[in-house]
DONU-603965 format. One line per 8 residues: for each residue x, y, z of N, C-alpha, C, O, CB. Coordinates in steps of 0.02 Angstrom, whole numbers, plus 50000, padded with zeros to 5 digits. Glycine has a CB too. Example, Ala and Ser with C-alpha at 12.3 -4.5 7.8 and 13.67 -1.06 7.14 Angstrom:
2
50660/49716/50390/50615/49775/50390/50660/49835/50390/50712/49834/50423/50565/49776/50452 | 50642/49888/50354/50684/49947/50357/50645/50002/50394/50670/50057/50402/50704/49970/50286 .
% end
This chain:
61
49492/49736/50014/49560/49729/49993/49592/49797/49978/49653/49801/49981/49564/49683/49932 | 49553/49854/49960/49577/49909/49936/49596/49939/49991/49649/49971/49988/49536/49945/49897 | 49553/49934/50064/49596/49953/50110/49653/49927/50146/49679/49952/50196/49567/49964/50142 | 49671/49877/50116/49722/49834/50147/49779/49857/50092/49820/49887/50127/49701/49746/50153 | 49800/49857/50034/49815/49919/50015/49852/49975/50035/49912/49984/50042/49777/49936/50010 | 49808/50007/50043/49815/50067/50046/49847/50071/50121/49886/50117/50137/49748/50104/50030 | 49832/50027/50160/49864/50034/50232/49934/49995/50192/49984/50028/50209/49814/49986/50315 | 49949/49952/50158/50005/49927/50162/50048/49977/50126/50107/49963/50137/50006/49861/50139 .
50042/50031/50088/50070/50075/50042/50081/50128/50107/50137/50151/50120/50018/50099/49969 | 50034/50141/50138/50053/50181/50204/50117/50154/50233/50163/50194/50232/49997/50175/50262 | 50131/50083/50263/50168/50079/50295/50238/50072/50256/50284/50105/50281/50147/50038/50333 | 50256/50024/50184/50313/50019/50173/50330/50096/50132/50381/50088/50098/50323/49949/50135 | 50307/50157/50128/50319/50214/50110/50322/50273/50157/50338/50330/50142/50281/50222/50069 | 50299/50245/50233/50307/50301/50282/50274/50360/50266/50303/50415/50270/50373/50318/50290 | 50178/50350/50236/50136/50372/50228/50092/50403/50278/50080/50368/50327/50120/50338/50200 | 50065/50462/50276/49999/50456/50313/49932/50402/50260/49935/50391/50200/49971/50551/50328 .
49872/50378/50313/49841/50364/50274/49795/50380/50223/49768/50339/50186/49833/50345/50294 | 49787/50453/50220/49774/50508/50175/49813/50519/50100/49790/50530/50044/49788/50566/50217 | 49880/50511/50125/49920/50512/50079/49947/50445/50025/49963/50451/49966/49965/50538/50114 | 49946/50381/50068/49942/50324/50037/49853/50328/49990/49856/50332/49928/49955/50258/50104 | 49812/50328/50009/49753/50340/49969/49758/50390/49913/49712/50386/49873/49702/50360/50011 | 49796/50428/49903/49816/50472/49832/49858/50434/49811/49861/50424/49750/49846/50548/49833 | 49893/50409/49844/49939/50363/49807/49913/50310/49774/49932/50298/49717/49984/50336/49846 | 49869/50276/49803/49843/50220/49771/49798/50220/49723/49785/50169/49691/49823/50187/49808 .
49751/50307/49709/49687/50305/49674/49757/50328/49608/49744/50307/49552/49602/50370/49706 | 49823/50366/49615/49838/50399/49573/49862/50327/49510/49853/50328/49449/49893/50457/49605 | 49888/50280/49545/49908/50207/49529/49864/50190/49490/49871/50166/49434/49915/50157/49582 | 49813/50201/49519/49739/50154/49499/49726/50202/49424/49717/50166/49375/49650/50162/49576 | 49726/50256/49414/49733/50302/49372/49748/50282/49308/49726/50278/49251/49772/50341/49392 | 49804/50271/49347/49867/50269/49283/49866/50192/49245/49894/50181/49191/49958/50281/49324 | 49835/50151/49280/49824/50075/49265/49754/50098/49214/49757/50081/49155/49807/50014/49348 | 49712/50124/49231/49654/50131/49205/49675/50148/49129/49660/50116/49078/49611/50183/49244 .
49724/50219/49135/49713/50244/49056/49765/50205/49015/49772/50214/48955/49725/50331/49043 | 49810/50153/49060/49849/50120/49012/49845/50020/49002/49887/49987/48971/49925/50149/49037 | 49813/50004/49021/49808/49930/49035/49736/49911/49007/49688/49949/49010/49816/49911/49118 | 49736/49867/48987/49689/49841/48913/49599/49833/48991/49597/49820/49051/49741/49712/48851 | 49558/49845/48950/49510/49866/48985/49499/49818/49039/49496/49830/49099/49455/49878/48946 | 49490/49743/49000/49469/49684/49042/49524/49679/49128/49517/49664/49188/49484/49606/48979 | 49585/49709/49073/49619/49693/49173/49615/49744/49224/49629/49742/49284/49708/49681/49183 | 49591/49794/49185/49565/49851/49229/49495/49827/49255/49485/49840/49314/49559/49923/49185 .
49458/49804/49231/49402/49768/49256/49403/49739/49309/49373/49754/49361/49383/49728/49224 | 49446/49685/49294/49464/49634/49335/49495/49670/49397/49471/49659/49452/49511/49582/49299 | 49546/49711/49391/49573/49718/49445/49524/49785/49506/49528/49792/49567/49651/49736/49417 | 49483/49820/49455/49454/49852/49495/49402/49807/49551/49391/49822/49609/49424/49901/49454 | 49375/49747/49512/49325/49716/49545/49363/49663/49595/49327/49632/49633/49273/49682/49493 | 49449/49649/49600/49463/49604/49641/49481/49650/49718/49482/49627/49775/49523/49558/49605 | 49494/49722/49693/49509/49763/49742/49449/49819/49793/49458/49868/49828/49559/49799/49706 | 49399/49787/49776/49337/49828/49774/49302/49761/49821/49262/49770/49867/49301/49853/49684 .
49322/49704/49800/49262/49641/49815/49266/49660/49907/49308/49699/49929/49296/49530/49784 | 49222/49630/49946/49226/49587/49994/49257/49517/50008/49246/49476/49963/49180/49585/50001 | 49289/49496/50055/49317/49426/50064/49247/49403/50061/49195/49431/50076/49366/49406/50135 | 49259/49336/50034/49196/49295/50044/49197/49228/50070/49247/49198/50050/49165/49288/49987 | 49155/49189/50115/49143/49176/50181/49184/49099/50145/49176/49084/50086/49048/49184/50222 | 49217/49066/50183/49245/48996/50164/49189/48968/50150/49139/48975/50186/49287/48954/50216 | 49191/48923/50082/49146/48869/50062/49115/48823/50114/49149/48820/50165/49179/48828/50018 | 49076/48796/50113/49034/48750/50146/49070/48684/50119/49111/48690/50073/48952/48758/50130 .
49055/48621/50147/49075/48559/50122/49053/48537/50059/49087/48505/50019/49060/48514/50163 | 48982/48560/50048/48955/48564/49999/48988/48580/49924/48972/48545/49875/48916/48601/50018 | 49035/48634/49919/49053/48651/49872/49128/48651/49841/49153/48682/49794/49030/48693/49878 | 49164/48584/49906/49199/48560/49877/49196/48501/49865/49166/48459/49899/49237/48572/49891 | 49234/48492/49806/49233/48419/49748/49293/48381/49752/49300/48332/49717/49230/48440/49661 .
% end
């Protein structure tokens, strides 16, 4: 997701993708030293994850 991102900050800013990636770690930064830890948590680990594979039948109820 972080590269999806960072390509989308590329395009609606008329970025290289070098430059959207400073952009986005500087963001990420600035969220870090100001946003209460847990959603920095959270958000580092939702932007970091892998997609994960659609459920099986199994695991819906």
């Amino acid at each position: 997701m972080l590269d999806e991102l960072i390509a989308s900050v590329a395009r609606a800013a008329g970025l290289s993708p070098d430059q959207a990636r400073l952009a986005v770690e500087a963001m990420l930064r600035f969220f870090t030293a100001r946003l209460p830890s847990a959603w920095v948590g959270e958000l580092h680990a939702r932007l970091h994850e892998r997609p994960a594979a659609a459920p099986g039948p199994e695991a819906r109820s």
